[in-house]
C-alpha positions in Angstrom: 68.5 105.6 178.4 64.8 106.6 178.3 62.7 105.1 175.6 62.6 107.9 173.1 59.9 108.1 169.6 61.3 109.9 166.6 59.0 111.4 164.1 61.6 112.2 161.0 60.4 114.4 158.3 62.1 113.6 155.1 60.0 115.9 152.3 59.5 115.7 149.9 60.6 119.4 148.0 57.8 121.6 147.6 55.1 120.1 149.4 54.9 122.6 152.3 57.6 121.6 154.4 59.0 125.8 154.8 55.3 126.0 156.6 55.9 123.0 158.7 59.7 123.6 160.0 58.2 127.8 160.8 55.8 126.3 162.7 57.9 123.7 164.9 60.7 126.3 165.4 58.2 128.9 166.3 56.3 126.3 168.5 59.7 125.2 170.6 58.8 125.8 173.7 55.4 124.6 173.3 56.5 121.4 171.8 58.6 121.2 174.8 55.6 121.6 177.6 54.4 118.5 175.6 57.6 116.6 175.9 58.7 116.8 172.5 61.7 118.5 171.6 62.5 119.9 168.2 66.2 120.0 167.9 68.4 122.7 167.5 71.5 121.3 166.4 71.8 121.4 163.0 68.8 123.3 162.4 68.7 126.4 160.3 67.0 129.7 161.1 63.9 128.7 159.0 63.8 125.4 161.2 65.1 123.3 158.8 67.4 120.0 159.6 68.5 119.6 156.1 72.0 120.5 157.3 72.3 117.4 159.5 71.7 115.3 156.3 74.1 117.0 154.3 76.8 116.9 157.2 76.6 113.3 157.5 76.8 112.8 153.9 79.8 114.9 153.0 81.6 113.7 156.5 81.6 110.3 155.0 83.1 111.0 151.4 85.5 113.4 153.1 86.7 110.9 155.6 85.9 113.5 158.5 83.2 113.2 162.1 79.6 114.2 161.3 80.4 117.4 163.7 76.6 118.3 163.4 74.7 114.7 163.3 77.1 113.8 166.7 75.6 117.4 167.9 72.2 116.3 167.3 72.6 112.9 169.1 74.0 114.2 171.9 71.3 116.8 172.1 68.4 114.0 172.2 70.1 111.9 174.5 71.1 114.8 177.0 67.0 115.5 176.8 64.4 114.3 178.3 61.9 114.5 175.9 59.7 111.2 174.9 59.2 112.3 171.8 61.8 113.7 168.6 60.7 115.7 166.0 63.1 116.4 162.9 62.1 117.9 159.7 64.5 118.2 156.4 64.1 117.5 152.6 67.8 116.7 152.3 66.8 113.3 154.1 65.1 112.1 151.3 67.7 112.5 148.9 70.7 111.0 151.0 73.1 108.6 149.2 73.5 104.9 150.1 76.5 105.3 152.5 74.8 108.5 154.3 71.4 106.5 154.9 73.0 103.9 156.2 74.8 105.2 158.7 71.8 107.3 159.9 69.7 104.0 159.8 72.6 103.1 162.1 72.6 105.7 164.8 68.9 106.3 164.8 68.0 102.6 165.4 70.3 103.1 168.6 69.0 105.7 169.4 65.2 105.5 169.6 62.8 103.0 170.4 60.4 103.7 168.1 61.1 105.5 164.2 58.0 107.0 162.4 58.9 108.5 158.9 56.8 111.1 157.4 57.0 112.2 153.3 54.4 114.7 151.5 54.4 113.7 148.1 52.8 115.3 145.1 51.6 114.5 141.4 54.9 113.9 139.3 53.7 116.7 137.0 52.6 119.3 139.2 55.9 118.9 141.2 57.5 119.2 137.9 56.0 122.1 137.0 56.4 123.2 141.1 60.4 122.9 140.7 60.7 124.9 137.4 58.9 127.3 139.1 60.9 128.0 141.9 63.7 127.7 139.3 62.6 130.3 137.7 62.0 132.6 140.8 65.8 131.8 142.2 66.9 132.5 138.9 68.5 128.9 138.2 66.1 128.4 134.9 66.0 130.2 132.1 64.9 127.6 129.8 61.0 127.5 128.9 58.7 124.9 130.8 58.6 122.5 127.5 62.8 122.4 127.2 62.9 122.1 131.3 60.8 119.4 130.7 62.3 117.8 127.7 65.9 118.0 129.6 65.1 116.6 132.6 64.1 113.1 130.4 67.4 113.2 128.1 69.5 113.4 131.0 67.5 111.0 132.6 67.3 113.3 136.2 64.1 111.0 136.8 65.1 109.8 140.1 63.0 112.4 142.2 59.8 111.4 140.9 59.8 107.5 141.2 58.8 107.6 144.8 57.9 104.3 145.6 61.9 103.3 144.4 63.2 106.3 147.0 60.7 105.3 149.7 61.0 101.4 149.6 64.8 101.4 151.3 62.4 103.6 154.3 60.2 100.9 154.5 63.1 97.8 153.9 64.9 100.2 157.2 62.0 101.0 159.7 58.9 99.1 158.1 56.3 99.5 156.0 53.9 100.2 159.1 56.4 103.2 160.4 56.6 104.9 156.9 53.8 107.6 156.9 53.1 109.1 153.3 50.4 111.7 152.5 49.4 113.3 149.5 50.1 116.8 149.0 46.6 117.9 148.3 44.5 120.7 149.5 41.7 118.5 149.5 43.0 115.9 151.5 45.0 117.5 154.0 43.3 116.8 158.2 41.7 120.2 159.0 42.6 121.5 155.1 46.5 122.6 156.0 49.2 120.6 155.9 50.7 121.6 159.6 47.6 120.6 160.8 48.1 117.6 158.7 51.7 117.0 159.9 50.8 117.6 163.1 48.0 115.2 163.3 49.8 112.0 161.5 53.4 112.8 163.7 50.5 111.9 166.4 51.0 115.5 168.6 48.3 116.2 171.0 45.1 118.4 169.6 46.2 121.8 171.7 49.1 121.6 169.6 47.6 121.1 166.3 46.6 124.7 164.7 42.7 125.3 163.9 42.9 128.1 161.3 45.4 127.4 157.9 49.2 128.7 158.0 50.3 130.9 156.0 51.9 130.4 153.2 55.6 131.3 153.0 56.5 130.0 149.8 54.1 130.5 147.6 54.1 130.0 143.9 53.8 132.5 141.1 51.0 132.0 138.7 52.2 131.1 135.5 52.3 134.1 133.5 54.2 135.6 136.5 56.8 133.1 135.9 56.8 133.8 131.8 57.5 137.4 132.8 60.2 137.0 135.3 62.0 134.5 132.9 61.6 137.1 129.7 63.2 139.8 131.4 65.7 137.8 133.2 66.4 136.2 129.7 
């Protein structure tokens, strides 16, 4: 088998990645001129590979194949692409038994395993996942008892990032595991594809000059007040 280079996207939430996966699906065939594929298997409309994650999760505590993760690896072998590409939040969040069985299979599988991770301050990510809480219509709840939940039932996990991201670095390296700040300030060319494109090391033609759109944006605050009031 060809030496093959993955470039895996775990997240985290709410730090861009719906931009990201629109652009690699809508950039397939460009990626493809480059020889990098972006997978299909597994991968949602929106160009998200979240599903894979979840497959091979709930395959494991049901006792059944990872129909979808044994799609995908048969995909990137049967390709003759250089370079992988894979982008999916779920990643970041998978249990002990699912992250060690996809340490497993990507180790034999690749050459070469660079992870990317967006992160962003604890308290605006707080604030960014009561948000879209509120917009789904999940949360109900004012930002202050969101807030004050979240510590009682101790749901703290998500926001101690160097705990989730030290098994990435124990698995692949500390040199392999990529993580950038989720700020507009900081981002390469001020937009986080061009950002992600730059750090997952893709050629400049395929790295976009102008910002992306956004697709998920935010509702100010008092947007969010309303929509909970008359939802409440």
């Amino acid at each position: 088998m060809s030496k093959k280079t993955l470039y895996l996207h775990i997240g985290t939430n709410k730090t861009g990645t719906t931009a990201i996966q629109d652009y690699l699906l809508r950039h397939r065939e460009s990626l493809q001129a480059h020889s990098i594929l972006f997978p299909l298997s597994g991968c949602t409309r929106m160009g998200n590979h979240s599903p894979l994650a979840r497959d091979l999760q709930e395959s494991l505590l049901q006792g059944r194949p990872a129909y979808k993760w044994e799609n995908l690896l048969k995909e990137i072998r049967a390709s003759q692409a250089s370079r992988i590409v894979l982008s999916g939040e779920m990643f970041y969040a998978l249990n002990k038994d699912g992250f060690r069985r996809l340490v497993s299979d990507l180790k034999a599988c690749f050459s070469d395993i660079y992870v990317l991770c967006y992160i962003r301050r604890q308290d605006d990510y707080l604030r960014a996942c009561y948000t879209q809480g509120v917009k789904m219509g999940r949360i109900g709840e004012s930002f202050s008892e969101y807030r004050a939940g979240i510590i009682q039932r101790k749901k703290l996990k998500a926001y101690r990032y160097a705990r989730s991201l030290k098994k990435w670095a124990k698995a692949f390296g500390e040199d392999r595991v990529i993580v950038r700040p989720f700020e507009a300030g900081q981002f390469y060319r001020n937009d986080v594809v061009a950002d992600f494109c730059h750090y997952s090391q893709m050629p400049a033609a395929l790295c976009p000059e102008t910002p992306s759109k956004q697709l998920n944006p935010s509702p100010s605050r008092k947007t969010v007040q309303a929509m909970r009031l008359v939802r409440g």
